[in-house]
Structures are given as structure tokens and as C-alpha cells.
Steps between C-alpha positions, in 0.01 A plus 500: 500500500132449365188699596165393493164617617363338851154451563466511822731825565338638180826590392776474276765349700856339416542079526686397757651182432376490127554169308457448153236219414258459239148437474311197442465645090893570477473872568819628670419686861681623823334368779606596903302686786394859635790627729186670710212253543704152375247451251588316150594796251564366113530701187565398180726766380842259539859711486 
């Protein structure tokens, strides 16, 4: 599972239903929501 840091909890927080995307430049980056608030999470450390 993938973690990321959540802005609105202020937290580091795991993805819940991460998907692997990219950005508009290529980069690769796991993109899903907070399991707290339902806020988008991404990070761009990809496993």
C-alpha cells in the first residue's frame, strides 16, 4: 500500500484506493484519497 502526506488531516496517511497515473510532464505517481477526511492524497514515491 502507498502512504502519503494529507493536507487537510496534516498527516501522513496510507492511499486508499491508490492508482498509478502520471503527470501531465511524464512523472510516474500514486494517486487515491485520505481514508479519514476523503480528501485526494498523491505521492510520487511509486512501488
Amino acid at each position: 500500500m502507498a502512504t502519503g502526506y494529507c493536507v487537510k488531516c496534516k498527516a501522513k496517511t496510507e492511499i486508499k484506493d491508490a492508482k498509478k497515473t502520471q503527470t501531465s510532464k511524464g512523472k510516474d505517481m500514486m494517486k487515491g484519497s485520505c481514508p479519514t477526511c476523503g480528501t485526494t492524497v498523491c505521492t510520487f514515491k511509486v512501488e
